[in-house]
VOLO-803161 format. One record per residue: residue number from 1; residue in one letter; x, y, z negated of N, C-alpha, C, CB in turn. Coordinates in Angstrom, 3 decimals. Glycine has a CB too. Layout:
<site NUM 'A' <X Y Z> <X Y Z> <X Y Z> <X Y Z>>;
...
This chain:
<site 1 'X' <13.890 -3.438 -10.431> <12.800 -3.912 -9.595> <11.496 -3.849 -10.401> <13.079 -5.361 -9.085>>;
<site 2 'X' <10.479 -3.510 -9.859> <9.162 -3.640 -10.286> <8.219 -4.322 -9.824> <8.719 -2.755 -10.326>>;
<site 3 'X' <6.945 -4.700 -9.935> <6.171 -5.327 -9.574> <4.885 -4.697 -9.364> <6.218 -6.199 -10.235>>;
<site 4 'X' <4.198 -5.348 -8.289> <2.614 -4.519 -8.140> <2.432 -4.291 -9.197> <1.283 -5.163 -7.607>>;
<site 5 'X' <1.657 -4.970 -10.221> <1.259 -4.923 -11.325> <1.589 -3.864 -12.099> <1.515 -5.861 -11.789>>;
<site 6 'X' <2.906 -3.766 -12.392> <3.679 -2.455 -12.521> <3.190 -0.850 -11.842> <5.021 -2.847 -11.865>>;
<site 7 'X' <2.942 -1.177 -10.491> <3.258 0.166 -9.800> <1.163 0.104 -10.288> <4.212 0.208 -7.516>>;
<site 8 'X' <0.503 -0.430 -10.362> <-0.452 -0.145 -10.231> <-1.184 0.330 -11.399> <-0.830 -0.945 -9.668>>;
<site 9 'X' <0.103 -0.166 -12.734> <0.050 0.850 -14.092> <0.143 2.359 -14.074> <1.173 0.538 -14.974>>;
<site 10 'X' <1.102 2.551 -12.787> <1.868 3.887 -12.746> <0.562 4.920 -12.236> <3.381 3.828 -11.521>>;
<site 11 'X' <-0.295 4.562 -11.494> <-0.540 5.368 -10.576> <-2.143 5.168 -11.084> <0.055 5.005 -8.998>>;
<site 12 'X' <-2.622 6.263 -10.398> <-4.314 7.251 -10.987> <-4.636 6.731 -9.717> <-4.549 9.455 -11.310>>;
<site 13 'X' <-5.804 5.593 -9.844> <-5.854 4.601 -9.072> <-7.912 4.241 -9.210> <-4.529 3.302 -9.739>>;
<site 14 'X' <-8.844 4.524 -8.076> <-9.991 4.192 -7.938> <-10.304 3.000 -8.299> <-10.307 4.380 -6.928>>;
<site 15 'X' <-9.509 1.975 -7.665> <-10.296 0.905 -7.242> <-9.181 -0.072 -7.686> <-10.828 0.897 -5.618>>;
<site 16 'X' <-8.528 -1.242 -7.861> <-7.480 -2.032 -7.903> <-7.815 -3.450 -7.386> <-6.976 -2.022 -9.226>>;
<site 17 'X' <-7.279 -3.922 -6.260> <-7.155 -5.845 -6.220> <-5.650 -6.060 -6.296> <-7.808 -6.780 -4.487>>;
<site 18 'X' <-5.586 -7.814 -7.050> <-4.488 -8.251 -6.537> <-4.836 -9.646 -6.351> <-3.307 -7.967 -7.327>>;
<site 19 'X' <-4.801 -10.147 -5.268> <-4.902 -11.050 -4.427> <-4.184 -12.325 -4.640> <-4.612 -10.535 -3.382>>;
<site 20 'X' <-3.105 -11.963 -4.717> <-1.145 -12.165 -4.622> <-0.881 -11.943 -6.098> <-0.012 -10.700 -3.485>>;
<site 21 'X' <-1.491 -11.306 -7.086> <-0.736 -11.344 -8.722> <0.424 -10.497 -8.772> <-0.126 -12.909 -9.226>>;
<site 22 'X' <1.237 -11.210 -9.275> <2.502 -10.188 -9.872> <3.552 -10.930 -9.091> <2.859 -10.146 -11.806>>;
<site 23 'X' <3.330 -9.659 -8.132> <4.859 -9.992 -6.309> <5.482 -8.261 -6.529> <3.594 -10.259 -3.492>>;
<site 24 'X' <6.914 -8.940 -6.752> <7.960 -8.008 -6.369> <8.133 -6.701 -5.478> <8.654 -8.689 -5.931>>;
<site 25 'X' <8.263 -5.504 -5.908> <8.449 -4.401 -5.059> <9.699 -3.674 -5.015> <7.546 -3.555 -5.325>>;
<site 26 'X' <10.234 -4.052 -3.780> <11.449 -3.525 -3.553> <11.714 -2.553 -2.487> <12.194 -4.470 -3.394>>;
<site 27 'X' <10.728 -2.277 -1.973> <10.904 -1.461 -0.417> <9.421 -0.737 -0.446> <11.137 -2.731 1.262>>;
<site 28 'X' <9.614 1.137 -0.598> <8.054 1.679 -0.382> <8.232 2.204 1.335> <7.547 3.286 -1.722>>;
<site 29 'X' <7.378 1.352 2.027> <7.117 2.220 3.256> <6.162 2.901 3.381> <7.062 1.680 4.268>>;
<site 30 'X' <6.132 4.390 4.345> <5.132 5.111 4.671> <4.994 5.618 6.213> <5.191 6.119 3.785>>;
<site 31 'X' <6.015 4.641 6.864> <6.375 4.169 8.132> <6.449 3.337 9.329> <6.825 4.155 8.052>>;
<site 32 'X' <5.019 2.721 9.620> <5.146 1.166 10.010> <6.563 0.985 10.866> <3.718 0.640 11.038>>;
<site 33 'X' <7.006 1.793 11.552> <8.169 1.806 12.420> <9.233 1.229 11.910> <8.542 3.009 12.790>>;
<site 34 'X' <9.535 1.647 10.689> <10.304 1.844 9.865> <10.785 -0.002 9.289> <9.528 2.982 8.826>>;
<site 35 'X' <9.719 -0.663 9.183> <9.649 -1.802 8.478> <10.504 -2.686 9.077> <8.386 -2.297 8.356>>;
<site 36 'X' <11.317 -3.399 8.045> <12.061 -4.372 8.953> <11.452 -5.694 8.344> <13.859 -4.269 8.880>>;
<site 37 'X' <11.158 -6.201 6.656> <10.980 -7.035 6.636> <9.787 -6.430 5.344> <12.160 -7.956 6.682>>;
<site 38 'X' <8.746 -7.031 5.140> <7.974 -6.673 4.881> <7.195 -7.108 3.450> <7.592 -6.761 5.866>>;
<site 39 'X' <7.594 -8.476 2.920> <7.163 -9.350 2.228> <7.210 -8.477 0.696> <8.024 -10.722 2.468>>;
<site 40 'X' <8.383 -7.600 0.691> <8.566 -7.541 -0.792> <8.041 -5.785 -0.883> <10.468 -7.992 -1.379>>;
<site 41 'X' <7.221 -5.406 0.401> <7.452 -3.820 0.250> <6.251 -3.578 -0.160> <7.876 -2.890 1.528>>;
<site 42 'X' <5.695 -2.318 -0.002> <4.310 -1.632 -0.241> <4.544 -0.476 0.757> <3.957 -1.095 -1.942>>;
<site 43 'X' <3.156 -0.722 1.262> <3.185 0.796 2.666> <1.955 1.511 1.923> <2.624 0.279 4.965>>;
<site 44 'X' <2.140 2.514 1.846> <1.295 4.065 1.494> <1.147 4.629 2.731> <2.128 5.280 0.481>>;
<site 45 'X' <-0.404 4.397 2.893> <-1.229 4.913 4.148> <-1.072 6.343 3.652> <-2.977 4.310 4.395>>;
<site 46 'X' <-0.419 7.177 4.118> <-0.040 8.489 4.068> <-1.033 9.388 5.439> <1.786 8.474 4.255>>;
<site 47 'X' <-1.910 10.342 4.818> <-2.369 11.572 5.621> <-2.112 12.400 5.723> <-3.083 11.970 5.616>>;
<site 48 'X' <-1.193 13.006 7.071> <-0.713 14.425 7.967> <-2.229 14.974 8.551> <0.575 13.978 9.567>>;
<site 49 'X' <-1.542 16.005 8.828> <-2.448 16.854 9.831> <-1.953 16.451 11.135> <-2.350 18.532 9.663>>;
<site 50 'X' <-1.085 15.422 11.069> <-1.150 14.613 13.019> <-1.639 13.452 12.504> <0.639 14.206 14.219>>;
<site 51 'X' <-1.933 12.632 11.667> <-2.113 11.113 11.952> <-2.561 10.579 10.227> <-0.358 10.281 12.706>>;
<site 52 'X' <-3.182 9.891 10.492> <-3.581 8.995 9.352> <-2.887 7.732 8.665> <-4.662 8.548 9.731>>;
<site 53 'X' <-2.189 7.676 7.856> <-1.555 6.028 7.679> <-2.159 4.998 7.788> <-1.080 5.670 6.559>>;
<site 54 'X' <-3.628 5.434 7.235> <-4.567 4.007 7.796> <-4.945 3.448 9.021> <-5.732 4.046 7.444>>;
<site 55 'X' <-4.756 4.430 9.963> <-4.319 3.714 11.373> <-3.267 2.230 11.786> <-3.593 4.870 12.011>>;
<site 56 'X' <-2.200 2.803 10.888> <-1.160 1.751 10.893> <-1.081 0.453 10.343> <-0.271 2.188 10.456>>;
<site 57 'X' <-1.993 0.370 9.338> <-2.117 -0.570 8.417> <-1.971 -2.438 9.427> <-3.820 -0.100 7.563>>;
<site 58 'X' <-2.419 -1.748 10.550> <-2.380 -3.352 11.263> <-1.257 -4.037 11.742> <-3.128 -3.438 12.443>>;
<site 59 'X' <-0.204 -2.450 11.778> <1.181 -2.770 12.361> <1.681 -3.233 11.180> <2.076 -1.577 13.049>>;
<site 60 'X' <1.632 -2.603 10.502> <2.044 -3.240 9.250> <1.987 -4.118 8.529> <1.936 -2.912 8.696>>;
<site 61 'X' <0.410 -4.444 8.566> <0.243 -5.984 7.950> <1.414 -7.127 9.475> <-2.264 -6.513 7.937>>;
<site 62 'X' <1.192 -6.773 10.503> <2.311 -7.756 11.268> <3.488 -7.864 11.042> <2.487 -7.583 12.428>>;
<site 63 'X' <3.649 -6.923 10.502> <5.103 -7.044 10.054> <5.400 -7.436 8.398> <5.782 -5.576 10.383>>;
<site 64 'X' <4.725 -8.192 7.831> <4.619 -8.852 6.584> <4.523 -8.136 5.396> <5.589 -9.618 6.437>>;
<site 65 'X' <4.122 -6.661 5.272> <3.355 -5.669 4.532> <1.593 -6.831 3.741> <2.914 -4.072 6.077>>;
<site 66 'X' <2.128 -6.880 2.190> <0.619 -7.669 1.677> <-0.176 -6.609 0.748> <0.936 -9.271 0.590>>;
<site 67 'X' <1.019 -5.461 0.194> <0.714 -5.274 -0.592> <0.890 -3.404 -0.246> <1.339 -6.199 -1.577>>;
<site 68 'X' <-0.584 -2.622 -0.549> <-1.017 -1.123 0.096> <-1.278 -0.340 -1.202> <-2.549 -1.122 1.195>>;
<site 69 'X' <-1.207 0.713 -1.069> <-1.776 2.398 -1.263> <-2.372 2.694 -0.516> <-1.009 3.510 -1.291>>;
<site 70 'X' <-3.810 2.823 -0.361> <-4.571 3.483 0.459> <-5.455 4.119 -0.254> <-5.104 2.776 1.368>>;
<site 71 'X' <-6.513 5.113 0.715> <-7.186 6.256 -0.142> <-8.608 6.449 0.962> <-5.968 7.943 -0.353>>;
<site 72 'X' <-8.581 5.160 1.903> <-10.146 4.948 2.554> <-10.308 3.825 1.921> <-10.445 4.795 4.269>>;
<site 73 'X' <-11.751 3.925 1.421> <-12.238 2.469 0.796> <-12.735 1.666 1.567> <-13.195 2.476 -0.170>>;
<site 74 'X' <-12.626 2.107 3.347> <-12.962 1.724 4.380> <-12.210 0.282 4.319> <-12.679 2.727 5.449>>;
<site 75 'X' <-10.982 0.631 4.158> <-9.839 -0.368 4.764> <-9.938 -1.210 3.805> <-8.280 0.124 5.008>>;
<site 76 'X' <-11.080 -1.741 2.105> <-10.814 -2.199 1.145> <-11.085 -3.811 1.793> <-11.591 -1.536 -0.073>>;
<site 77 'X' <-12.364 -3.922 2.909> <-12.914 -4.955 3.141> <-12.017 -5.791 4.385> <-14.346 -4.569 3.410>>;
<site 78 'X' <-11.586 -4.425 5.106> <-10.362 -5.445 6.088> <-9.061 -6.334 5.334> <-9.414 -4.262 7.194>>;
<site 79 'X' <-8.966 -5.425 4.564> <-7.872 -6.126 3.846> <-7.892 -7.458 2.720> <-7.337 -5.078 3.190>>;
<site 80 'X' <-9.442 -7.374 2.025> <-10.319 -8.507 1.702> <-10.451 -9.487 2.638> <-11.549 -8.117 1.427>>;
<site 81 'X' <-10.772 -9.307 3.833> <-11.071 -10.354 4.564> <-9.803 -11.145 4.825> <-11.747 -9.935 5.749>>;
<site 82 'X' <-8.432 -10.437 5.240> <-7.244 -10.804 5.745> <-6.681 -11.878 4.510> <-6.293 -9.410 6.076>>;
<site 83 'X' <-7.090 -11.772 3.255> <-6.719 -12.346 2.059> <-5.008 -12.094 1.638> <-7.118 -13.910 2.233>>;
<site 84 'X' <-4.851 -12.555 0.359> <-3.555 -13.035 -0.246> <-2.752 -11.332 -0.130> <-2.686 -14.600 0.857>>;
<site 85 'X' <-3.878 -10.218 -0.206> <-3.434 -8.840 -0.058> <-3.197 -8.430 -1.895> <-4.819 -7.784 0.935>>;
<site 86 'X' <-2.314 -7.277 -1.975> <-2.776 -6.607 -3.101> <-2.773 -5.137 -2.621> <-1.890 -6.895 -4.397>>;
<site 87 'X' <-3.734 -4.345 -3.469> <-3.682 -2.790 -2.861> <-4.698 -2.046 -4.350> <-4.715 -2.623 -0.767>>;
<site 88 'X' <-4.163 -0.609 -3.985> <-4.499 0.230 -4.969> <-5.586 1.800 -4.107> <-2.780 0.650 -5.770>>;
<site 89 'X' <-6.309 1.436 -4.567> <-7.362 2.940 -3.637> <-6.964 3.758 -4.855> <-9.688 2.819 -3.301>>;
<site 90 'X' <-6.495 5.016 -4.478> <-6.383 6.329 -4.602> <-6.656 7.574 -4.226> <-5.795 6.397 -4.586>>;
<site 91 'X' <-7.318 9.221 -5.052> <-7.667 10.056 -4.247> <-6.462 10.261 -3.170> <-8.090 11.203 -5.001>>;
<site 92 'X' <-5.647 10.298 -3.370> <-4.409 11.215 -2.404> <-2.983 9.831 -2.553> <-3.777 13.395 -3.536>>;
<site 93 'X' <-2.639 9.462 -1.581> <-1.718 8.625 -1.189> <-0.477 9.459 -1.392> <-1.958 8.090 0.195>>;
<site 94 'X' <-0.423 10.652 -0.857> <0.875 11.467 -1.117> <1.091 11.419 -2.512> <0.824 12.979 -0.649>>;
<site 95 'X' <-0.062 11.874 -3.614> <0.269 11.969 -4.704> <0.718 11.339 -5.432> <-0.225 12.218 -5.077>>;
<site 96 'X' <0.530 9.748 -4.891> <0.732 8.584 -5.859> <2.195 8.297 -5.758> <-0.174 7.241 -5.505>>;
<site 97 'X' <2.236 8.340 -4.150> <4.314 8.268 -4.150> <4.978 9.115 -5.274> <5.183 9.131 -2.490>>;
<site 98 'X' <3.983 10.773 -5.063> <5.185 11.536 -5.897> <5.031 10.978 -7.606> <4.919 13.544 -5.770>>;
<site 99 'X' <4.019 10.761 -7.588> <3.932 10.090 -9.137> <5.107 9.156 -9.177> <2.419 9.150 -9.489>>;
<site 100 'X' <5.324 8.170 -8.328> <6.792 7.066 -8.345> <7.997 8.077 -8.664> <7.189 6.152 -6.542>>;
<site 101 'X' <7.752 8.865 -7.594> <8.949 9.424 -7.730> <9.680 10.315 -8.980> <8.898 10.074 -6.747>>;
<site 102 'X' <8.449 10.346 -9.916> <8.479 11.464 -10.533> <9.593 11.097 -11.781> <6.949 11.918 -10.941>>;
């Protein structure tokens, strides 16, 4: 298991908050659909040529998603406002997964 804090060592990263400190990551979604429980995961706003992940970000925060990968600095202040968030701005969201993965 790792921790934000952790993943936010890993990754080539603009901007960094943590809100929330050092919370557990056990589940990466890039799926709001997908989410069943949300508290311990991280969703990576992922960009296709059909759809934006940062669209989703709202389904996701409902479904107990605190802690993001995103790569609009748009979404830095919604997620400021919502509080008790942690998140990492990055050029490319795809890239940062494959960096995990790597």
């Amino acid at each position: 298991m790792i921790s934000f804090l952790d993943l936010q060592s890993i990754l080539f990263w603009k901007s960094f908050e943590a809100q929330q400190g050092e919370r557990p990551v056990n589940q990466l979604y890039y799926d709001s659909r997908l989410i069943v429980n949300g508290s311990e995961g991280v969703f990576f706003a992922l960009n296709t040529e059909r759809s934006d992940g940062h669209a989703f970000i709202p389904q996701a925060y409902e479904k107990g998603i605190r802690q993001w990968v995103i790569s609009d600095p748009n979404w830095e202040n919604w997620l400021r406002a919502k509080g008790d968030q942690n998140w990492v701005l990055v050029d490319e969201v795809l890239d940062s997964l494959q960096q995990l993965a790597a």
